[in-house]
DRENVEX-361391 format. One record per residue (C-alpha): x, y, z; residue in one letter. Coordinates in steps of 0.001 Angstrom, whole numbers, plus 500000, padded with zeros to 6 digits. Example, Ala and Ser with C-alpha at 12.3 -4.5 7.8 and 13.67 -1.06 7.14 Angstrom:
BEGIN
512300495500507800a/513670498940507140s/
//
This chain:
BEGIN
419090712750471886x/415818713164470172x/412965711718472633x/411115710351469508x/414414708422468320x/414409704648469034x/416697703034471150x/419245700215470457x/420335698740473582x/423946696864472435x/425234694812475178x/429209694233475031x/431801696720473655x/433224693808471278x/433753693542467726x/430232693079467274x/428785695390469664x/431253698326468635x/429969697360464789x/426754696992465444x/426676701147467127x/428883702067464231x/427045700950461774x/423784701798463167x/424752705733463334x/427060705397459880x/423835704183458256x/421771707365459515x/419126704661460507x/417606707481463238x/418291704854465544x/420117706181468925x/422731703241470011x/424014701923473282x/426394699807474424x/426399698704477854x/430213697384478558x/430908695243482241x/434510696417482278x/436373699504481587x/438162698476478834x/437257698702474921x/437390695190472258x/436473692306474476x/439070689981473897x/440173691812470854x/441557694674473776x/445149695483473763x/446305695150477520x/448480697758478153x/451466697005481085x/454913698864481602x/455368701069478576x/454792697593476732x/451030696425474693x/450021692892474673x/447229691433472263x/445191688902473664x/445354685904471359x/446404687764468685x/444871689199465813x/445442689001462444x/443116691619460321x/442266689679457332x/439027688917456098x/437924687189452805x/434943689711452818x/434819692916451261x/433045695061453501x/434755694569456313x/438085694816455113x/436505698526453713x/435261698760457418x/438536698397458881x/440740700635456569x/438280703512456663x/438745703729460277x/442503703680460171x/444649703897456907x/447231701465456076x/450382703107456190x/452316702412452829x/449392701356450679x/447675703836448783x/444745701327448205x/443110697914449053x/444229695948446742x/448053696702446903x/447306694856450648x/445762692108448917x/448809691513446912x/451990688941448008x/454438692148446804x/454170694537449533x/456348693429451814x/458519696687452386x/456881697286455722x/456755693963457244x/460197694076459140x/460621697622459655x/460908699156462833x/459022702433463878x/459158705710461987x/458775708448464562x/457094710930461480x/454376708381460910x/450955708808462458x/449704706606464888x/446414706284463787x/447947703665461044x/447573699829460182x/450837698114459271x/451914695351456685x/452850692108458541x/453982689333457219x/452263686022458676x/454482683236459663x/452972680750462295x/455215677136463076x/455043674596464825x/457303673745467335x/457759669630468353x/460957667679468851x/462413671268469833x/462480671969466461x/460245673943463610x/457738672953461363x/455858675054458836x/451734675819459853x/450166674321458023x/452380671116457810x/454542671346454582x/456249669386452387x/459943670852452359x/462628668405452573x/463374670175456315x/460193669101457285x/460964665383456713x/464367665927457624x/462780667178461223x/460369664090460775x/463306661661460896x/462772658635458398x/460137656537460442x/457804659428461185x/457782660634457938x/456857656910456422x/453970656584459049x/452903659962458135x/453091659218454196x/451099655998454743x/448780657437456955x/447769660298454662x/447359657682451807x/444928655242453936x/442962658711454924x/442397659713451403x/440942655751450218x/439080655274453897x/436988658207454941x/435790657985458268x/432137659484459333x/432962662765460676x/430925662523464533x/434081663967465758x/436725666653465648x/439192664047465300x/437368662091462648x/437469665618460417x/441414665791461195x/442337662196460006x/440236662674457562x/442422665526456229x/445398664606457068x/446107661150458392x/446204659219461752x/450292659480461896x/450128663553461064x/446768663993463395x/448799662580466248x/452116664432465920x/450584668010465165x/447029668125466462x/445844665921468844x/447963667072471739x/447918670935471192x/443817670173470924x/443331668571474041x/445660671789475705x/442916674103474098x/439993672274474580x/440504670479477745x/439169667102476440x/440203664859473432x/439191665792470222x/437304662325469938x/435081664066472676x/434184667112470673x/431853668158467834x/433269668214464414x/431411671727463930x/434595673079465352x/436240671743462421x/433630672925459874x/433394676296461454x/437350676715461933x/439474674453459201x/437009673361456882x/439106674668453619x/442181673113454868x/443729669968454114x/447542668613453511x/446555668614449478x/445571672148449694x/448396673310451530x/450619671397449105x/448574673201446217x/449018676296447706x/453132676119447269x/453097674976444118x/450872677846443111x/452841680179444982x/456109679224443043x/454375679653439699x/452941682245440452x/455737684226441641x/457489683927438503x/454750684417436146x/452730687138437699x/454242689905438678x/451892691666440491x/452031688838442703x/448370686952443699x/445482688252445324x/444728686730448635x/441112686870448593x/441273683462447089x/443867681593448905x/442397679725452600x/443133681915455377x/445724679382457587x/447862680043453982x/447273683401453619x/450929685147453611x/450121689196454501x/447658690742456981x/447157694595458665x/447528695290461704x/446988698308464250x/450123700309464788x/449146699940468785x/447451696559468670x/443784695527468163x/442342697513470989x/443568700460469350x/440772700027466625x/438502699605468852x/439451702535470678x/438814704903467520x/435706702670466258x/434585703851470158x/435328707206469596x/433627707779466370x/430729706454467487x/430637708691470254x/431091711594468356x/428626710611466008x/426225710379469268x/426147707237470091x/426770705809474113x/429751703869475542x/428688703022478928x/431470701612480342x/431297699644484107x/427907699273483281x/426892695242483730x/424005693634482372x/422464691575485213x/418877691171484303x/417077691025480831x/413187692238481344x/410401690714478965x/406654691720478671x/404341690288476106x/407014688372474397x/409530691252474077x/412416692468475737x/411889695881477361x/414666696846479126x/417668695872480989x/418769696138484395x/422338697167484632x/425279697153487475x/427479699400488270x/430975699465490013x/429907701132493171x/426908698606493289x/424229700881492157x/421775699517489609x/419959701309486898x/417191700186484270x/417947701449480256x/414726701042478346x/415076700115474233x/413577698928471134x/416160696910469883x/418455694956471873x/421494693576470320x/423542690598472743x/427407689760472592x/427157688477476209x/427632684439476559x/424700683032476094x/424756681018479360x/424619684265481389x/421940685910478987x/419427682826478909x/420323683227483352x/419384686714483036x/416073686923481037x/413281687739483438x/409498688094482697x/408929684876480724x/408367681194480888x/411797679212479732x/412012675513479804x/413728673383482161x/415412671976479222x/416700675090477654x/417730676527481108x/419506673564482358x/421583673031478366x/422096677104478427x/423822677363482419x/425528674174481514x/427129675097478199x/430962674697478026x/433466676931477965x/437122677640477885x/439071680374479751x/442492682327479250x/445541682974480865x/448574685428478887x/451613685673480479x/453416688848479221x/457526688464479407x/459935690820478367x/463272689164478209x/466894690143476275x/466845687574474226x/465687684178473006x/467855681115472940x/466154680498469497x/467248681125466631x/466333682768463138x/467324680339460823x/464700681224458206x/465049683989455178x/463243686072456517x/464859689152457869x/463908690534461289x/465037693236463503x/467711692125466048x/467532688646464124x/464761687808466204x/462750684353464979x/460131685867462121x/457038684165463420x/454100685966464796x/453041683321467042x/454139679833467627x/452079676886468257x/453725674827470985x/453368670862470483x/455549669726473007x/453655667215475607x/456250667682478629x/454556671212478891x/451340672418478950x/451959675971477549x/450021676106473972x/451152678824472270x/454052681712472166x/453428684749470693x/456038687737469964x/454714690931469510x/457876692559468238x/456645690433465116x/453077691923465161x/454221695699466170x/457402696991466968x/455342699335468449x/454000697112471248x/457322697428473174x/460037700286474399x/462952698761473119x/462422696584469994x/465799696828468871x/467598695205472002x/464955693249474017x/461682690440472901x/458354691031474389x/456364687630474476x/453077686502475609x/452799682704476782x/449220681506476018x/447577678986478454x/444018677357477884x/442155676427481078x/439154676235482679x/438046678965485292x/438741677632489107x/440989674992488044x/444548674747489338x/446202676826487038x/443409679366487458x/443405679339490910x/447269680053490530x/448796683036492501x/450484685518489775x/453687685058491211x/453752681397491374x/451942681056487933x/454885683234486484x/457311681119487823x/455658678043486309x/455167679766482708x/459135680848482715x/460647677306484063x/458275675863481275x/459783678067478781x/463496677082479741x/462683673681479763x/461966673333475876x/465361675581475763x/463281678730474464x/464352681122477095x/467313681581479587x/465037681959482854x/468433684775484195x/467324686756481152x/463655688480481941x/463337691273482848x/459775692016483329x/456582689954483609x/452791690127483910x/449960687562484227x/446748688082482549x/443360685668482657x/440586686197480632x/437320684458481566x/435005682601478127x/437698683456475681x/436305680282473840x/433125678880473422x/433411675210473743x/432091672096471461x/430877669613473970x/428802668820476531x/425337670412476567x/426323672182472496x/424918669541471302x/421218670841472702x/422276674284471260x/419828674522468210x/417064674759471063x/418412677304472209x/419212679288469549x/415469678495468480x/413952679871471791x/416064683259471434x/415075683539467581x/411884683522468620x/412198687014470693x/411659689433467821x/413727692211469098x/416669690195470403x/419355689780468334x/422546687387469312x/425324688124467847x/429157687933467919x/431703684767469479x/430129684359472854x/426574685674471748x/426726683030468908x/428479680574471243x/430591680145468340x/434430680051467937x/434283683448465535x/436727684969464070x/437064688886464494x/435617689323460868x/432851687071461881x/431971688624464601x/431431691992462433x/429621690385459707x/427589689154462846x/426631692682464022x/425846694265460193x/423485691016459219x/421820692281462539x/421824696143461487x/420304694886458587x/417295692943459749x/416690695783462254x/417136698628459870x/415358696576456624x/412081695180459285x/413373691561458621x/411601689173461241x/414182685929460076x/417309685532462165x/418430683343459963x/421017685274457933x/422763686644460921x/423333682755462317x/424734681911458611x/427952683955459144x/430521681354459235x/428437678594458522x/428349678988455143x/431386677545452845x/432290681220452059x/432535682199455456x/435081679605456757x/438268680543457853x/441163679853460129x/443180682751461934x/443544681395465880x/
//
């Protein structure tokens, strides 16, 4: 490294951090990055866990972005196999690849076609995500429900409520009778609290472009569309929750990361991995350097011009030495909210559900990529199967389902505090219970917890734009990505985070303002978790 270069200090080996380096060297900016990673592992919560021969993605996620540049971004790092360009993977026809199983002659460093198909599962049966309007869906409904719901939607669209809530935004969208059957209960299993309790930003930020009429809109264009385009619909312009394709990393998400770690390595950037930042040093105003800690306890201080954050803002407001901060700001920063993680990774024979759909799947396996458990005599939340995102994420795709059961809780509760064995036990008897699995028929398993997996709309948020002001106003700090936002980001958002930061660094721009705008603006809102 040149001694005259400057010095980006990046600080979490995210999305946005890994961007940030990549596009700070890609850019020839003269800039010399670094990323400073606590763990050993690559992608934050966008990592692929590897266990047993077998991959599990944490959350999952679906690579699909309504902007340009970072769809570019992602298929210059890794081609998609079976589309010779981008906009053959914007279009509804390519779906030769989305059930096929592995092709030993095909490269690994590849993204695949998949084919999105999220339900809902209540009454032990399916319904589509978002809700439809097929006949099976009533049928499902039974006649009373499906009245209520009708009646409900009607009142909602006449009598708009003032949105000072989540669950003002969701009645607002889709009626009291349809708010309580699909989204009340699976909320409260996510958030912890009642959606009455929690800021309707999450709704703005998350679902703003969805709504029962648009989803209904949606199939009605799709039919028409379907017969009089034939080079199907692009779907740039179609909200995300109805979006029908998406790539996907041959090895899961982490293996992106992975390669966008190794390019920037061989470019010359730094990935310091085990190295956690414990201490954020100011002098006259600016950060200066950071104090970091390694596994064997030994601490070492990196020096920088530019220091780029993805770490929760709770623990980076905690760590920033060498300047006055408010009681106020302190107190709302340490006490902002947050939601932790817990995967449980089963490989079993078989499922006791069954593929009733058109869509055609490997070993007849259920299509969807992840299901979104209702049910309110169990406290899982979701169900994902990753023979549906990769075949390649398991040994034996043909003859056995590999599925992760997703649990939202809060670290050093009772489900945290859990023992792996015993929380196993818990996740498979829950499983049997809503007849899903045969309990006789796993034959592996594997707990996971993740710690701030989601950063939380209640409690001291509501003191967050003082925050946010106090760390805009440190010129060389730049926060960026889901927990450095404090924002529930998508993966695209997170990246869009990190270049709007490049760009003030690289362009001299003092205003933050542009990097905060990332899914805040209408164009930016999406729903993919």
């Amino acid at each position: 490294m040149e001694t005259n270069k400057k010095i980006a200090i990046i600080i979490g080996a995210g999305p946005a951090g890994l961007t940030a380096a990549h596009e700070i060297l890609k850019q020839n900016t003269g800039i010399h990055p670094i990323i400073l990673e606590e763990s050993n592992e690559i992608g934050g919560i966008s990592r692929t866990v590897k266990y047993n021969n077998h991959r599990i993605d944490i959350g999952g996620h679906r690579f699909f972005s309504k902007d340009d540049k970072v769809m570019d971004w992602w298929m210059n790092l890794m081609p998609v196999q079976g589309a010779p360009s981008k906009d053959d993977i914007l279009l509804n026809k390519q779906k030769d690849l989305v059930s096929g199983g592995p092709n030993p002659e095909t490269e690994d460093r590849v993204m695949l076609i998949r084919e999105r198909v999220s339900r809902i599962f209540y009454l032990r049966k399916f319904f589509d995500y978002p809700i439809s309007l097929k006949l099976q869906t009533f049928t499902n409904m039974g006649l009373f429900r499906t009245i209520a719901a009708g009646f409900g939607y009607i009142s909602a669209r006449f009598h708009k409520r003032e949105e000072k809530s989540l669950e003002d935004f969701m009645i607002n969208r889709f009626g009291v009778a349809l708010y309580r059957m699909f989204f009340e209960d699976y909320t409260e299993k996510l958030w912890g609290v009642h959606p009455s309790k929690i800021a309707a930003d999450w709704g703005a930020q998350r679902i703003k472009g969805l709504s029962l009429k648009k989803a209904v809109l949606a199939a009605i264009s799709k039919i028409f569309s379907s017969k009089g385009n034939k080079n199907g619909i692009k779907q740039k312009n179609v909200e995300t929750s109805l979006i029908e394709q998406f790539i996907y990393p041959k090895l899961g998400p982490g293996q992106l990361w992975e390669t966008a770690a190794a390019d920037i390595q061989s470019m010359g950037g730094e990935v310091r991995l085990n190295n956690r930042v414990v201490e954020v040093k100011m002098q006259n105003g600016k950060v200066t350097s950071v104090i970091v800690e390694k596994n064997d306890g030994q601490k070492e201080e990196v020096f920088g011009d530019y220091f780029i954050s993805s770490m929760p803002i709770k623990d980076l407001v905690t760590s920033i030495k060498g300047t006055q901060i408010s009681s106020e700001i302190k107190d709302a920063a340490d006490k902002l909210p947050y939601r932790d993680f817990i995967t449980v990774g089963l490989l079993v024979n078989k499922l006791k559900i069954k593929n009733k759909t058109k869509i055609k799947t490997v070993g007849d396996i259920v299509p969807d990529t992840w299901i979104y458990i209702q049910e309110r005599d169990v406290k899982i939340g979701r169900l994902q199967i990753f023979n549906n995102w990769s075949p390649y994420l398991l040994k034996n795709f043909k003859d056995t389902a590999w599925i992760g059961l997703e649990y939202f809780c809060n670290e050093g509760d009772n489900m945290w505090n859990m023992s792996d064995k015993d929380f196993i036990e818990f996740a498979k008897k829950e499983l049997a219970k809503i007849d899903i699995i045969d309990e006789k028929d796993v034959l592996d398993q594997v707990r996971i917890r993740v710690k701030k997996a989601y950063p939380a709309y209640f409690g001291t948020y509501s003191k967050f734009p003082q925050i946010k002001e106090w760390l805009d106003a440190i010129p060389n700090l730049y926060c960026v990505g889901r927990n450095g936002q404090h924002r529930y980001n998508n993966m695209d958002h997170s990246m869009l985070t990190a270049m709007e930061a490049v760009n003030c660094i690289t362009k001299n721009i003092s205003s933050k303002d542009s990097i905060w705008a990332v899914n805040s603006e209408e164009e930016y809102h999406e729903t993919k978790k």
